[in-house]
N, C-alpha and C positions, 0 to 999 in steps of 0.2 A: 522576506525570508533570508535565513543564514545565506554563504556563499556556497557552504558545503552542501547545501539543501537544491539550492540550484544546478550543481554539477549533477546533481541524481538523472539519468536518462528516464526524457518525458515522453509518453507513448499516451494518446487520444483514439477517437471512432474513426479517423481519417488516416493514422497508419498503424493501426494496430493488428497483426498477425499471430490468429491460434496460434499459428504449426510451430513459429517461432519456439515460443511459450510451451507446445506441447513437446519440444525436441528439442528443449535447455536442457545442460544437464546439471547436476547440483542440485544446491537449494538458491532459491531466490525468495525475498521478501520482497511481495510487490502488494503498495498500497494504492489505495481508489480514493480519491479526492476530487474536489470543486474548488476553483477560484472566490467564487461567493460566500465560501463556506467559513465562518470567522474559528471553528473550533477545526479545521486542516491547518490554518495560520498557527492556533495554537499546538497542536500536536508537531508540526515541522520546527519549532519551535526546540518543542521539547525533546525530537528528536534527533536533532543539532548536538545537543548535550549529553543525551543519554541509547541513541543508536549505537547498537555496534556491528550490525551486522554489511558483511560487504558487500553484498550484491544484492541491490535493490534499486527496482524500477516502480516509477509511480507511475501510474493510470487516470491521465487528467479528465474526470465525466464533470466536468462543466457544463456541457449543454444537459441539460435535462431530459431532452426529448434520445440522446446516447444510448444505444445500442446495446451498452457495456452495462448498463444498472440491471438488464432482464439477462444476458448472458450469465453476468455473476450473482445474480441475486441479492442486488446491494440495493440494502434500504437507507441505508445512515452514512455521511459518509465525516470522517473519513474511515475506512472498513481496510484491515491490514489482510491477507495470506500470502503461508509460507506454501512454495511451488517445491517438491521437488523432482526431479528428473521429467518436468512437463505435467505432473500431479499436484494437484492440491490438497495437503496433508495436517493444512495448520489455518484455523481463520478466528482471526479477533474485530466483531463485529462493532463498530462502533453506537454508543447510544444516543438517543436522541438529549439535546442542549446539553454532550455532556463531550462526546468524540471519543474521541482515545487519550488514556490518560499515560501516566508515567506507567504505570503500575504494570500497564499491556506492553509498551515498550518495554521495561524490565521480563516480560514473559517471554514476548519474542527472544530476547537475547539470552535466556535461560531456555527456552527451545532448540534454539539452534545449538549454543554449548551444550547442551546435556543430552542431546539424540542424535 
């Protein structure tokens, strides 16, 4: 992955805190991903080049048996929402052998600009 893609603060089942998250304030893009996952590679990827949003934390569910797939409701990953002020206001579900494309990156970033 990019360099830029590694600076993103990484949050898993072992330090991950609601209240955090429930008492951000702003907006936050925070995406759900897997190491195993070859289309998170791809999407970080594509993210690198066409992100623009500044405050984004990813949610590493790598383990599968993770806590975080039944809290959020994530079936596919990797799976983007927009937080804001501790609310979830924005979610671009990823499909299966497909992830997240440019097309959702360009929404998010047109989300955040335009609301």
């Amino acid at each position: 992955m990019d360099e830029e893609v590694n600076s993103i603060p990484r949050i898993n089942q072992d330090n991950f805190d609601s209240n955090i998250l429930i008492n951000h304030k702003g907006r936050t893009v925070v995406i759900f991903s897997a190491d195993w996952c070859p289309y998170c590679i791809s999407f970080f990827n594509n993210w690198s080049e066409y992100g623009k949003a500044d405050d984004v934390c990813i949610v590493d569910i790598t383990d599968v048996d993770s806590d975080l797939w039944d809290s959020f409701n994530i079936e596919v990953v990797p799976t983007m929402f927009v937080f804001e002020d501790g609310i979830s206001v924005k979610r671009w579900n990823g499909q299966l052998q497909r992830g997240l494309t440019i097309d959702q990156i360009n929404s998010v970033n047109d989300y955040l600009t335009n609301s």
